[in-house]
C-alpha positions in Angstrom: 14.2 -15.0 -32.8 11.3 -12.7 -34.5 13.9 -9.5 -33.5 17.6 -9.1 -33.0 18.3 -8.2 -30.1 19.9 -4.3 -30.3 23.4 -3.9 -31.2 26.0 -2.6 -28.8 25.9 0.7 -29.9 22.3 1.0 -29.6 22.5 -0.1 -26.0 25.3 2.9 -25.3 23.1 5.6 -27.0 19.8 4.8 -24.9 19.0 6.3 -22.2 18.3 4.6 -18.7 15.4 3.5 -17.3 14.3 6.1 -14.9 14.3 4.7 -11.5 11.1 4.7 -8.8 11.5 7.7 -6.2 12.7 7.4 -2.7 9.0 7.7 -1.3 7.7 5.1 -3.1 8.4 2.1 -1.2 10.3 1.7 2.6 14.3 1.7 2.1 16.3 -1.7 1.5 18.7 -1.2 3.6 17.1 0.3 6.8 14.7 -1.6 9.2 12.9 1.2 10.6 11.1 2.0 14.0 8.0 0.6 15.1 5.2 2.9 16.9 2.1 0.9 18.2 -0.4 3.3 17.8 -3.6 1.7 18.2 -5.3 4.9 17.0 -9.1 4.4 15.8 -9.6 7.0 13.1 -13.1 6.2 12.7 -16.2 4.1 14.3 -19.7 3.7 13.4 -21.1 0.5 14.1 -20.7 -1.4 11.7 -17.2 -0.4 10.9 -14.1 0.5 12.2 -11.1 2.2 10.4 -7.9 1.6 12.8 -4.2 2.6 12.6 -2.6 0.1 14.5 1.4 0.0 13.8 3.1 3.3 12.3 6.9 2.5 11.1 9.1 5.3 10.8 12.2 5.5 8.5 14.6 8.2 7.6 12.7 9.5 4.6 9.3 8.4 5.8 6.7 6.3 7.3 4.8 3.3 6.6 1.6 3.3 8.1 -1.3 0.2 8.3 -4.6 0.8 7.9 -7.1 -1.8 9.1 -11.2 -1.9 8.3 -13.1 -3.8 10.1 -16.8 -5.0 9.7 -19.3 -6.5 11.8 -21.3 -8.3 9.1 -24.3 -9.7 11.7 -25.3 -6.1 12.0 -25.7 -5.4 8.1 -28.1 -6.7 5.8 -26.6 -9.3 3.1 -26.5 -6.3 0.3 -25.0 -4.1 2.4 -22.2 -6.1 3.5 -21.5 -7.3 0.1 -21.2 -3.4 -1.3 -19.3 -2.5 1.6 -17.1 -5.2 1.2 -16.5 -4.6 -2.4 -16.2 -1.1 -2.5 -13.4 -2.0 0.2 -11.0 -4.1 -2.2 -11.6 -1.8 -4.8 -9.2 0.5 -2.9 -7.0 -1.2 -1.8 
């Protein structure tokens, strides 16, 4: 083994990992409630940005975006920047 691994004492004296906040991802041990909103939040048309489900938990929500494209409608560059600049944020 290129290092030892840290002696016992070493593993007393430091100091826990810090641990992700509550917000950060939907509880473990809760299932939460499911609101079918089937909100559009935007349209032109070529796209649409939709907010279909919405599940709701004791600290929070968890909400789904989808985007959809009509790519017949867009030239080939077009579609091809769109579509990029969407997996970029995602």
């Amino acid at each position: 083994m290129f290092f030892e691994p840290p002696s016992e004492q070493e593993e007393l004296t430091r100091s826990p990992r810090p641990g992700l906040p509550a917000w950060y991802a939907p509880p473990s041990d809760e299932m939460g409630g499911v609101v079918v909103s089937g909100l559009a939040l935007a349209r032109t048309p070529n796209i649409a940005v939709t907010l279909p489900t919405i599940q709701a938990f004791e600290i929070g929500c968890l909400m789904n975006v989808d985007i959809v494209m009509r790519p017949h409608t867009l030239s080939a560059d077009d579609f091809q920047g769109r579509s990029l600049s969407f997996k970029d944020s995602q």
